[in-house]
C-alpha positions in Angstrom: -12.3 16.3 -16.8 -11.7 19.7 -14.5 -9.8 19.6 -12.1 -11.7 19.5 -8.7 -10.9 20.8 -5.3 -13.0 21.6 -1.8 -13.0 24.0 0.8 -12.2 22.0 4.6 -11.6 23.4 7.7 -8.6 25.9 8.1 -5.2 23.9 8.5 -6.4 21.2 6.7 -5.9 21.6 3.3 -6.7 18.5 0.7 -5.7 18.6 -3.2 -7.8 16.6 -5.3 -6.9 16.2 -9.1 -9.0 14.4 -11.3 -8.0 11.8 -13.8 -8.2 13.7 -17.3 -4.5 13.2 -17.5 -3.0 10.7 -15.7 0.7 12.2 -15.2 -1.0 14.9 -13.2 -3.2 12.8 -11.1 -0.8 10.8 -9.6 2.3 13.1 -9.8 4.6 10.6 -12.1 5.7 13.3 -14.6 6.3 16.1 -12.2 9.7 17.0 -10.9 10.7 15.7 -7.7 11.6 18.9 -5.3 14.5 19.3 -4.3 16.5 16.6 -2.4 16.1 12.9 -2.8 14.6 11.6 -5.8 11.2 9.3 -5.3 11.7 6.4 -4.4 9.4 4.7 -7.2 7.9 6.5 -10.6 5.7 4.2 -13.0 5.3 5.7 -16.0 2.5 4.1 -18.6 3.2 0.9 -16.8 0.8 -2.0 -18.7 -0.2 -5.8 -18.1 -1.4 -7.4 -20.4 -2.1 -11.6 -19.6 -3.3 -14.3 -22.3 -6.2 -16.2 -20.6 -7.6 -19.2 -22.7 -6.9 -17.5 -25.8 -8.4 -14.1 -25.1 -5.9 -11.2 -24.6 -6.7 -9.6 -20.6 -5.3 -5.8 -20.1 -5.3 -5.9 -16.4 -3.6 -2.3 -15.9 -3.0 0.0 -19.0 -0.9 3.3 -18.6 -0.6 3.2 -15.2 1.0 6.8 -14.0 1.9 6.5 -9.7 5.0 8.2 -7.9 5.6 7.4 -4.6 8.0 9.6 -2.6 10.4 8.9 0.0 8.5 8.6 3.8 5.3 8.7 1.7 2.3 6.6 3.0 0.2 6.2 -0.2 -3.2 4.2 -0.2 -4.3 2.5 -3.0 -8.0 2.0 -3.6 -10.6 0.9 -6.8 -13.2 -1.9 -7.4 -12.4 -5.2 -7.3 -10.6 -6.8 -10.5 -9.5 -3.4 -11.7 -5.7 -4.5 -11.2 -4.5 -3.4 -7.4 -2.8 -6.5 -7.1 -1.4 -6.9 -10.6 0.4 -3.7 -10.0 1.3 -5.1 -6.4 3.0 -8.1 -7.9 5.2 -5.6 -11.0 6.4 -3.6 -7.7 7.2 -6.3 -5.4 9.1 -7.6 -8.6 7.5 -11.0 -9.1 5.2 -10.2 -12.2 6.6 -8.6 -15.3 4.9 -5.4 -16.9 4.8 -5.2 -20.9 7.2 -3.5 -22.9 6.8 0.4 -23.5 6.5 1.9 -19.7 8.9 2.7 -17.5 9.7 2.3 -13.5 12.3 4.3 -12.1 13.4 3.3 -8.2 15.4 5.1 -6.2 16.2 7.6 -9.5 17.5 4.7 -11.8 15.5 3.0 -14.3 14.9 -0.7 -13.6 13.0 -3.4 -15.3 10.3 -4.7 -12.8 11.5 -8.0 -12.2 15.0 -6.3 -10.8 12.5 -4.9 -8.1 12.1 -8.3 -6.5 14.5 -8.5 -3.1 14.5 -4.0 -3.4 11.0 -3.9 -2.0 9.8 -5.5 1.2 5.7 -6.7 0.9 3.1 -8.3 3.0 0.4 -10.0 0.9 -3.0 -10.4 2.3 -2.4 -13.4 4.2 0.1 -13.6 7.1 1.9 -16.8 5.8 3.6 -17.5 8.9 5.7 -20.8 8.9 3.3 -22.9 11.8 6.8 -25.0 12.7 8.5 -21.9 13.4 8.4 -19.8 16.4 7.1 -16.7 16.7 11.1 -15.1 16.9 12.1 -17.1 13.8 9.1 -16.2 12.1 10.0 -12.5 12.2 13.6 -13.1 11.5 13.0 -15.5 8.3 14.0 -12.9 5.3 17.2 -12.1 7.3 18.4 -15.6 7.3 17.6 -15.7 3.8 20.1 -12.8 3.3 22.6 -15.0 5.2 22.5 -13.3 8.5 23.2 -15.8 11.4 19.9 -16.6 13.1 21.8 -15.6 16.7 22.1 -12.7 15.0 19.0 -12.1 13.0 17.6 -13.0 16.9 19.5 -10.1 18.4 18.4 -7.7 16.0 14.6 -8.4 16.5 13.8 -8.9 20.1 14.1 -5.4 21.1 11.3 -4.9 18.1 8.6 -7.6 19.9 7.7 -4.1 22.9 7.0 -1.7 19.7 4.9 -4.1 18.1 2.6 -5.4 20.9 4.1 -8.9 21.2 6.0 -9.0 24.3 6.4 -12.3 26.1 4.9 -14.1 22.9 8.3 -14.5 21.4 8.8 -18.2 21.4 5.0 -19.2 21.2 3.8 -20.5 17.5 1.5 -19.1 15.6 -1.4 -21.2 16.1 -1.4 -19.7 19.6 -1.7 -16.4 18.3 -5.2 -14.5 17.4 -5.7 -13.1 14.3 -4.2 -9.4 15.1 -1.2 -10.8 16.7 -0.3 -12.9 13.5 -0.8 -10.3 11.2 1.6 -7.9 13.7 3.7 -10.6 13.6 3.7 -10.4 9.3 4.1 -6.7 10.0 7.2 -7.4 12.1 8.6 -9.4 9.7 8.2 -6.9 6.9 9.8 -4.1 9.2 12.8 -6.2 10.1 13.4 -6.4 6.0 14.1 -3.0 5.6 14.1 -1.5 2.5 13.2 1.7 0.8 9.7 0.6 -0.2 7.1 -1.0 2.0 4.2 -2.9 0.2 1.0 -3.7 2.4 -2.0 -5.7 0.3 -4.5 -5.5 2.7 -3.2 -6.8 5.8 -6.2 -6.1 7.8 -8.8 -7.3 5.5 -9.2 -10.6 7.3 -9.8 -9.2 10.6 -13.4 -7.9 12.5 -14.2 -3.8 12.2 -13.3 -3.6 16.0 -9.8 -5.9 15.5 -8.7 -3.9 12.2 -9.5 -0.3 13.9 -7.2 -1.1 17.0 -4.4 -2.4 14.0 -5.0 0.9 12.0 -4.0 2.5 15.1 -1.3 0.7 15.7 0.2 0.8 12.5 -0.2 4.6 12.3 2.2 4.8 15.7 4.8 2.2 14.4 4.7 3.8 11.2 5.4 7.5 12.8 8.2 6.0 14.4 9.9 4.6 12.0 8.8 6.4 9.0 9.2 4.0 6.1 7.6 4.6 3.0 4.6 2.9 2.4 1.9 1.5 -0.4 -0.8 0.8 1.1 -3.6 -1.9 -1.0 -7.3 -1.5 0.3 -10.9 -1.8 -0.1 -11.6 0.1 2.7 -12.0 4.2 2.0 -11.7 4.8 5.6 -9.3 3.0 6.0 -7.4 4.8 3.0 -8.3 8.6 4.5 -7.0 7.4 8.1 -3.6 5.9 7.5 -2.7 7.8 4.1 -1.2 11.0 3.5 -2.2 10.4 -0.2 -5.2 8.5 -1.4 -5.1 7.3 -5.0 -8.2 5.5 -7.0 -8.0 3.2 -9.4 -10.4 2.4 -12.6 -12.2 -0.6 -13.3 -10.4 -2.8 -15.4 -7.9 -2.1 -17.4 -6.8 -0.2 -14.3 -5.6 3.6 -14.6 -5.2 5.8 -12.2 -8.8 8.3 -11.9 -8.1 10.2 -8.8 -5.1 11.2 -6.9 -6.6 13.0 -3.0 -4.3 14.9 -0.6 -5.3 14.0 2.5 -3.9 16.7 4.3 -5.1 16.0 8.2 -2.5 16.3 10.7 -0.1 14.0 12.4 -0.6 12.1 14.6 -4.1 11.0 14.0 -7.0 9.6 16.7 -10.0 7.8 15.9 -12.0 10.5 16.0 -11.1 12.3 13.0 -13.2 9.9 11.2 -16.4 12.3 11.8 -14.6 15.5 11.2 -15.6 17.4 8.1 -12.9 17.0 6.3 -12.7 13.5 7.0 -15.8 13.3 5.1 -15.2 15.7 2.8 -12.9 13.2 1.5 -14.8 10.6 1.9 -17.9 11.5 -0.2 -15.3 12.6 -3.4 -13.9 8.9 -2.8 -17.1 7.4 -2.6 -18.4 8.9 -5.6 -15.4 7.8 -7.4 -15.3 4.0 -6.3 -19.2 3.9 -6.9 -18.9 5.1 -10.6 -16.0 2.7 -11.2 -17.7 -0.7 -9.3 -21.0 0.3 -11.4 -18.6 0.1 -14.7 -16.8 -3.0 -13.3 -20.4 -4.3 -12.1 -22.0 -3.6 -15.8 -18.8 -5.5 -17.7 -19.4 -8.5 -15.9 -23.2 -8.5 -16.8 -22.8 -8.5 -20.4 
C-alpha cells in the first residue's frame, strides 16, 4: 500500500504512513536522532496463546517505537490484541521467541520489563481499606520506602491532581473521576521511563472523561513523562496524542502510524478544526475496515 498523506492548515503538519511495511509505519527500524535512545522498540513482537487446543495468534510482527516524552495512542477494533501487547510491555505476559524489545537502548526479554514500566489498567483498583494518601503511595512502600516518607513525597502532588482536602477520605467516597485521578496519581508517583494507560477513562460519562482528557493533557505537560496511551475512542486518541497508531484485527499488526501534529497546549475546541478532522476521517476509515474484518471473522 502507498504511502498516504493530507494537506491541513499551515503550521499543522500531520504524517500519515500506511501499513505496507510495518517497520516504517510505526518507526521501529528507523534510527533514533540524535541524543537519547527510545525508550521502548518492539521489533516482530508475536503472541501466540493455546486455547482448548486450538493455537490463538493474538499479535503477530508487531513493529512500535515509542520515544522519550512521547505521548503515543494506541487504537484498533476490539480483540485485535491492544491489551495483549499492554500486558508484554508492562512485563506480566511473555511474547514468543523470535522478536525483539529493546528499553532504554538494551535488549530485554519482556518479562524483565515488569517493575521498569509503571501502568494503569482499566480499572482503578483502589484498596477500599486504604485511604486515599495510602492509596497513592502503595508502589512506593512496595519498593521499601517508609510510608512517612512515601506520605511526604505525595501530598504536595494531591493540588496538581484535583484532590485537595480528599487526602484521607476512602475511596467509596470518591466519584468516579476522582478515583481514577487517584489511579493516575498513583501511577505518577511510580515514576519510571514508561507510562502505560489502558483506558483509564473508558468507565466514565462523555462529559466526565472530556474534563479528565483535559486534565491529563495539563498534568501530562507538566511533567512530561512518556506515555502509551490504550483507547477505543479516536477522539480521544487525536486530542491527547502526539502520535496515533492503529492496530489490525486479529492477529494484531500495526496498519497506520498518524502524526498528529496540532500544537501544544491543546483546548477543547480543536476537536472541530479541520485538521482535527482530517485526522479523524483517515482514522475512521481505518478502524471501520479493520472492525468489519474483525466483525466478518466472528460470523463465520
Amino acid at each position: 500500500m502507498p504511502a498516504l498523506a493530507f494537506n491541513v492548515p499551515t503550521g499543522v503538519q500531520p504524517e500519515v504512513v500506511a501499513g505496507g511495511s510495518h517497520a516504517a509505519a510505526c518507526g521501529a527500524s528507523v534510527e533514533p536522532a540524535a541524543g537519547n535512545p527510545p525508550i521502548i522498540v518492539l521489533e516482530s513482537v508475536s503472541k501466540t496463546f493455546d486455547a482448548h487446543g486450538h493455537r490463538v495468534v493474538a499479535i503477530d510482527g508487531v513493529d512500535l517505537r515509542v520515544d522519550e516524552g512521547e505521548f503515543v495512542a494506541l487504537i484498533g477494533p476490539s480483540g485485535c490484541g491492544k491489551s495483549t501487547l499492554f500486558n508484554i510491555v508492562a512485563g506480566l505476559q511473555d511474547a514468543d521467541s523470535g522478536g525483539t524489545i529493546r528499553f532504554g537502548g538494551e535488549r530485554r526479554k519482556s518479562t524483565e520489563l515488569l517493575g521498569k514500566v509503571s501502568f494503569m489498567p482499566q480499572r482503578d483498583l483502589l484498596f477500599p481499606w486504604r485511604r486515599v494518601i495510602d492509596n497513592v503511595i502503595l508502589a512506593l512502600e512496595v519498593e521499601g520506602m517508609s510510608r512517612s516518607d512515601a506520605r511526604a513525597r505525595a501530598l504536595p502532588m494531591f493540588a496538581g491532581f484535583g484532590l485537595s482536602g480528599f487526602e484521607r477520605h476512602y475511596p467509596n467516597q470518591l466519584s468516579g473521576g476522582m478515583r481514577q485521578r487517584v489511579a493516575l496519581m498513583r501511577t505518577f508517583l511510580f515514576e519510571r521511563p514508561l507510562m502505560l494507560l489502558d483506558e483509564p477513562f473508558g468507565a466514565l460519562d462523555s462529559l466526565t472523561r472530556a474534563m479528565m482528557q483535559r486534565w491529563l493533557l495539563d498534568v501530562w505537560q507538566l511533567h512530561r513523562r512518556t506515555v502509551l496511551f490504550i483507547t477505543h475512542d479516536i477522539d480521544e486518541a487525536i486530542f491527547l496524542g502526539d502520535r496515533v497508531v492503529v492496530m489490525t484485527a486479529r492477529p494484531g499488526r500495526m496498519k497506520l502510524s498518524v502524526e498528529v501534529g496540532i500544537e501544544r497546549p491543546r483546548h477543547a475546541d480543536i476537536r472541530t478544526s479541520a485538521a482535527f478532522l482530517e485526522i479523524r476521517k483517515t482514522l475512521l476509515a481505518a478502524i471501520e475496515e479493520e472492525s468489519m474484518k474483525s466483525f466478518l471473522s466472528e460470523s463465520v
